[in-house]
N, C-alpha and C positions, 0 to 999 in steps of 0.2 A: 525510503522515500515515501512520497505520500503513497496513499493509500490508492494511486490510479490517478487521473486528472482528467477525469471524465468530461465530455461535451455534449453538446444538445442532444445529436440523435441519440448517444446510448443511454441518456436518462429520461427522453422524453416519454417512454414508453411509463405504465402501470407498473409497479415492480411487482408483481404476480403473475402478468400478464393475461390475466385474466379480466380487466375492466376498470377505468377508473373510480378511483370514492368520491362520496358524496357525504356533506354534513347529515349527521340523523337527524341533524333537527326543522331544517328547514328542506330538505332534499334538491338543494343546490347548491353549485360548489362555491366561486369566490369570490361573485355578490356577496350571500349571506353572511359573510367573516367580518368578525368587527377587526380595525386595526390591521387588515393583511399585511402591509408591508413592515410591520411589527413582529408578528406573526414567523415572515419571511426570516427577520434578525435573530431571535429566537433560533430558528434552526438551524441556520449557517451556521451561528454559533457554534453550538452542540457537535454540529460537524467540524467545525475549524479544530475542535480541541480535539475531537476523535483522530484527524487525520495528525495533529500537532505532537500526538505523543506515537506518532510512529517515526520521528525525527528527532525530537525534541531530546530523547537517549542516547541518542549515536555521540553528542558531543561530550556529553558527561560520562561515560562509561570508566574515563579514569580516575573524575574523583569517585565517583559509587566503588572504586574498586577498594581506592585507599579508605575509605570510610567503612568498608565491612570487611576488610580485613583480605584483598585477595587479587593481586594485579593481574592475572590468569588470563588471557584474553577468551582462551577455547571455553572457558568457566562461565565468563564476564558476556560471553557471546550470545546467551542464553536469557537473558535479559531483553534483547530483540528477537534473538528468533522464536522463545515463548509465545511472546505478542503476535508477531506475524505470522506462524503456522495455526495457534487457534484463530485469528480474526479470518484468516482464509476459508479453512473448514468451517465457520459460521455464520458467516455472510450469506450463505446462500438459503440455509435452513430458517434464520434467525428474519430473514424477510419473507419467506410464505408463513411462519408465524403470525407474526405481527399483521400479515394480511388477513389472517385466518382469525386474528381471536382480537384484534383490535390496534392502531395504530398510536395512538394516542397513548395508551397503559403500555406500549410496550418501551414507546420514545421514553418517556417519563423511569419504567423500569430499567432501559439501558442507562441512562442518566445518573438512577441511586447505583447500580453496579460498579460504573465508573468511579463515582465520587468514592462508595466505600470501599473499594479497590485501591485507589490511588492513596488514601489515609494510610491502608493497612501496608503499601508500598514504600510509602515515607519513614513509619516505624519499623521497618524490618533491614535487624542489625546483621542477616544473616544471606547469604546469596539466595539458597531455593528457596528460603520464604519470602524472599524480594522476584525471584522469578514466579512461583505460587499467585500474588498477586498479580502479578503481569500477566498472567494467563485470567484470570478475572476479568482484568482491566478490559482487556481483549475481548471476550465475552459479552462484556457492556460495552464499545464498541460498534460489534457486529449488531448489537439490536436498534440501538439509534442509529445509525446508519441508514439503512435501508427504509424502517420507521418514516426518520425525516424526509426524505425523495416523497415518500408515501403522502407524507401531510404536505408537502410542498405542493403537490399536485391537486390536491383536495381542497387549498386552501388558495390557490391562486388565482385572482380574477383572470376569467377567457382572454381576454386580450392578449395577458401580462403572465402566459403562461410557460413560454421559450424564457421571456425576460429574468423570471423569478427561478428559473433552472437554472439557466447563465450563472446568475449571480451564488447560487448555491454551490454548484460546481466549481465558481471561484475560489470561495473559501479554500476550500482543498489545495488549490497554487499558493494562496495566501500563507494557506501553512507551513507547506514545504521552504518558500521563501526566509517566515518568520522563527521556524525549527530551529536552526542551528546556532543563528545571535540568542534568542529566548532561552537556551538551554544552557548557551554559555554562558550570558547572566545571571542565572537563575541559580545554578551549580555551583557560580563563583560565592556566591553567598552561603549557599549548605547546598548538599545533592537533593535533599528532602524537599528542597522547595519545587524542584522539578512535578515532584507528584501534586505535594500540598496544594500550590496553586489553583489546583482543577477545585477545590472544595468548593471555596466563594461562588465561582463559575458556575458548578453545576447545581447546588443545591439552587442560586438564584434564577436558573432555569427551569428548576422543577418546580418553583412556585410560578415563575410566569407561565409555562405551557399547562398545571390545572387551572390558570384565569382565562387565559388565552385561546387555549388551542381549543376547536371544537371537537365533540365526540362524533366522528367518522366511522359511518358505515361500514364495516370489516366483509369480506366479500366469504361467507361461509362455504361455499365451493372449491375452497381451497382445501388440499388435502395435505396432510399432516405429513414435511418430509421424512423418509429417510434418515431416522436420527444415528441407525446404529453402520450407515454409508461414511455420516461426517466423524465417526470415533473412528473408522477405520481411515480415512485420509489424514488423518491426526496422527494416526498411528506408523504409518509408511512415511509421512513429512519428515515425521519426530524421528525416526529409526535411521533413517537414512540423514538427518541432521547431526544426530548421534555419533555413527558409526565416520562420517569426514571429520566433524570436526574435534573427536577423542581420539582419530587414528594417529598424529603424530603422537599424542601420548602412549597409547596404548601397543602401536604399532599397527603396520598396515597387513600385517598377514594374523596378527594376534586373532584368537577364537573370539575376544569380545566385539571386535571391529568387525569379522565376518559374519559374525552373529548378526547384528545388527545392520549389516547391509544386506543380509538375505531375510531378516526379518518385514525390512520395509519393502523386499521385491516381493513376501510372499502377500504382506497386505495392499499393494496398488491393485496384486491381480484379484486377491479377493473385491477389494475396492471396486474392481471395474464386471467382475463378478455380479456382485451383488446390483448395483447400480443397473444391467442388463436388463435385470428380472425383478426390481422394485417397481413397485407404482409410481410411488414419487420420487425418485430419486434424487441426492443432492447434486447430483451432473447428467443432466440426460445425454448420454453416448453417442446418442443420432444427429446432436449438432455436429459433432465433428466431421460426420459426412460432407459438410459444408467446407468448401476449400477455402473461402474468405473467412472464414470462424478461425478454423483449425490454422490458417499462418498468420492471423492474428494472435491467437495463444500463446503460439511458440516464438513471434516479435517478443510477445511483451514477457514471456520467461525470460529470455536471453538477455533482453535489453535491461530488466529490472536487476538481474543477477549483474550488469554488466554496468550496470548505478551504482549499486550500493559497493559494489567492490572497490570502485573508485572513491566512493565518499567516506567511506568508511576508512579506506587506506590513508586520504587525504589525510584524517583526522589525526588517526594514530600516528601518520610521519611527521605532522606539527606540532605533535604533542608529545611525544619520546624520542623522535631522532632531532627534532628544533629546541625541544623543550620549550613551548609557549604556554601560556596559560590556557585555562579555556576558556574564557573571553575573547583573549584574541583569536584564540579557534576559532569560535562561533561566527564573529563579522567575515573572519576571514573565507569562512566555508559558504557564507549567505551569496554571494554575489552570482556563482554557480546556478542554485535554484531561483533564483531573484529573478535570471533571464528567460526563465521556465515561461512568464506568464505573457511575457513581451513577445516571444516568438511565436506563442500559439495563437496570437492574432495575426502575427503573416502566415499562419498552417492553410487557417481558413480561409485565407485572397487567393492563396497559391491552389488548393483545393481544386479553386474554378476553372484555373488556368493548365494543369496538369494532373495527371490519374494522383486518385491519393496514396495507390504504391510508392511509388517516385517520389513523394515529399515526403513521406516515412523513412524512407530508402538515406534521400539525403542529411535527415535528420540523424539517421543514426549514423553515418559517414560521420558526419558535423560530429559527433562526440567521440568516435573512434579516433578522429584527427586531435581531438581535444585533448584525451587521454594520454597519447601517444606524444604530444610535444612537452606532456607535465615529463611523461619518464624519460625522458630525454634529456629535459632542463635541468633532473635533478638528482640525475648522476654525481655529480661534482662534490668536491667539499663546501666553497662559497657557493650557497645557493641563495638565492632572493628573492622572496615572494612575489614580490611584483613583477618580475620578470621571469619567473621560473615555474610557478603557478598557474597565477590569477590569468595570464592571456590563455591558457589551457582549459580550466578551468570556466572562462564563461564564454570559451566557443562550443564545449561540450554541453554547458546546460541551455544556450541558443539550439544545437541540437535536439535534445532533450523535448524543449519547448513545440519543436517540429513533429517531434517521432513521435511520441508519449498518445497527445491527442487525438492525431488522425488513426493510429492502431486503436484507441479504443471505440474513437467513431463510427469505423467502418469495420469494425469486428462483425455488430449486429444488423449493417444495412443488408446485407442478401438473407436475413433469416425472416422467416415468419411473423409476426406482428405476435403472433399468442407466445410465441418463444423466443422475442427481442428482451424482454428485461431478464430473464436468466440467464440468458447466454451475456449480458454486460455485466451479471454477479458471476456468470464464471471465469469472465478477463479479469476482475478483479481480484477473485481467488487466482488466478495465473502469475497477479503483479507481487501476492505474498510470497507464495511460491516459489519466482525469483530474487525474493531478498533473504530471503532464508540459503537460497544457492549461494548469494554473492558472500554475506557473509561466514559461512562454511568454508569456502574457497578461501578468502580473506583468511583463516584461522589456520588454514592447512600451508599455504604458502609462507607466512610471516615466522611460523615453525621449519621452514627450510634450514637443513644447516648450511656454513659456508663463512669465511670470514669476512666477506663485507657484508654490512648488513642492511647495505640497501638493494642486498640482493633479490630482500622478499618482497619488497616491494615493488621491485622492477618486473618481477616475474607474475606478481598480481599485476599490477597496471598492463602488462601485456596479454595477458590474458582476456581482461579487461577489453581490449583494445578488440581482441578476437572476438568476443561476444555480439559486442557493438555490432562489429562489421556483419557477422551474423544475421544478427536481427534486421538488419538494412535485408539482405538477402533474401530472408523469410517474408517481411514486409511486403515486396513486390508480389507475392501473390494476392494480396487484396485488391487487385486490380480482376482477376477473375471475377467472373459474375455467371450465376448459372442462367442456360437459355432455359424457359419455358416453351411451348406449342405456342403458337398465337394462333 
């Protein structure tokens, strides 16, 4: 899923938190911008593709398989969770960067990553050198990313400063919506073009943003994070991705599987370790003292793991237990994330009207019921999308549309203003986090034995269904608020 669907307050903040920018050149912000709402397009952009290719794979994964020789899902699975466990680990490093040594050179630098990333994606006839790039990709990513919010903010007239966040933050819905048709079309033609596409895109980016963008003040008091915090959450992600989704191969008690699952418990603890006792570190520990932070985290772990598990499983049951193309995959799986953007305009009415627990709460109910009517409807042998699906299906992404938002909204409102925009890069790193889980699940279930075989998928969607209801459960603590002395 996307990559978060961030809203006003967790993006309103500086992403350093340490101060807004300013043009060098005129030392005001978004008077002096020639063209801003050009400016604006520009960066959306660059984000809509960043977040477009954390979807835009899910639906093609089985022609890329037949095309490089290897229908493997636990193999083929590695192609996502590449992408999503480095853009996690480098979100948060990859924007005090960019704050530190320039906004602009790093937007532009995330930009050529991606592009020659996605090239070197296209050409590679082989699985890890097509995952190899995806870890790239991901890389460049994470720098525009954070980057763009950066110049968004810097570059937005006062007035039209919420406005021009809105709309940035939309792209990100826009892509989840547009992911799954995009991909399916795009795949049906050759899997290649899924990468290739980004080229035209990005290069004509990177000449608009050196016309364009101005050179922005980078806030030198930013201190250099923690780079050897984010190789070890890299490293506990990856090990512990590892050791689920090789264990039906390997076996669950085999020394490689235990290896690798005590590999990744001994790096979280270094992880969290090290993190203690850095200066900068890539998670500061002390937010979690915060009870609205910390059952924001674990919402949106659960809830993300308890996404992709379902979207993903959609995928592969339309596509090797239906046998459809993936074109029709693609429309068919849009309708889902489509509702994403529609509901999270009734989040914010209801917001006013009831604690933003409770519309979290419901929102993830709303997909746990969604979930739970798909495995039900398609038990059967005559099964029919339209009626065994699709009504599951877009009450779960109306859910979606509910929960997603308001968890990452009010992740950051009870925290400190100097520590509101890291703590909305560390729900972000949470939301990779969870798709990394959903898909591992996904791989270890679908490897069930049993002779029906829509055993594994029943047993994922239920699972699925548990998640959800979870993260509704967790979600109600965002209603907590700490008391201060008055």
């Amino acid at each position: 899923m996307p990559d978060g669907l961030p809203s006003d307050q967790t993006l309103i903040d500086p992403p350093s938190g340490q101060g807004t920018a300013h043009p060098a050149d005129s030392g005001t912000s978004g008077p002096g911008i020639r063209r801003p709402g050009l400016v604006l397009a520009l960066l959306a952009t660059a984000t809509f593709l960043a977040s477009l290719d954390l979807l835009i794979v899910n639906v093609a994964l089985d022609p890329i398989g037949r095309g490089i020789g290897t229908r493997n899902l636990s193999d083929l699975s590695w192609i996502l969770n590449g992408y999503a466990i480095v853009f996690a680990a480098l979100l948060v490093p990859a924007g005090r960067l960019a704050d530190r040594y320039g906004r602009k050179g790093a937007f532009i630098l995330g930009l050529g990553l991606f592009a020659a990333a996605s090239l070197g994606a296209a050409l590679s006839g082989q699985l890890w050198l097509l995952v190899l790039f995806r870890i790239v990709q991901a890389a460049g990513a994470a720098v525009l990313t954070p980057a763009s919010l950066g110049l968004v903010l810097a570059t937005a007239p006062p007035a039209k400063v919420q406005t021009y966040v809105r709309i940035w933050a939309a792209s990100g819905s826009l892509a989840a919506a547009a992911g799954p048709a995009a991909g399916g079309l795009l795949a049906d033609a050759a899997w290649q073009w899924i990468f290739l596409i980004n080229l035209p895109l990005c290069l004509a980016a990177i000449v608009m943003a050196i016309r364009l963008i101005p050179d922005v003040r980078h806030d030198v008091v930013t201190r250099i994070p923690d780079l050897a915090g984010g190789l070890l959450i890299i490293l506990a992600v990856g090990a512990l991705a590892v050791g689920l989704v090789k264990a039906p191969d390997w076996g669950w008690g085999a020394a490689s599987t235990l290896g690798s699952l005590v590999l990744a418990t001994v790096a979280l603890a270094a992880f969290v370790v090290r993190s203690s006792r850095a200066q900068a570190p890539i998670v500061e520990l002390g937010l979690f003292r915060n009870l609205v932070f910390s059952s924001a985290n674990v919402a949106v772990v659960l809830f993300y793991a308890s996404f992709v598990l379902q979207l993903l499983g959609i995928i592969q049951w339309l596509e090797q237990r239906q046998d459809w193309s993936v074109v029709r995959t693609g429309f068919a799986v849009a309708p889902g994330p489509g509702m994403v953007f529609v509901a999270s305009l009734l989040a914010s009415l209801l917001a006013r009207r009831m604690s933003v627990g409770l519309v979290a709460a419901i929102g993830a109910a709303l997909s746990a019921v969604g979930i739970a009517l798909i495995t039900l409807s398609t038990g059967g042998h005559d099964v029919h999308y339209a009626s065994g699906v699709l009504p599951g299906w877009l009450i779960g992404g109306f859910g979606m549309g509910l929960a997603l938002p308001t968890m990452f909204s009010s992740a950051t409102g009870d925290l400190p203003p100097d520590q509101a925009a890291t703590g909305s890069a560390v729900v972000n790193m949470a939301s990779q986090i969870g798709s990394v889980l959903g898909v591992s699940l996904l791989v270890i279930f679908l490897a069930l034995p049993g002779s029906d075989p829509h055993h594994g998928y029943a047993v994922a969607w239920w699972t699925s269904t548990a998640l959800a209801l979870a993260s509704g459960l967790a979600a109600l603590g965002l209603n907590a608020r700490r008391h201060t002395p008055s």
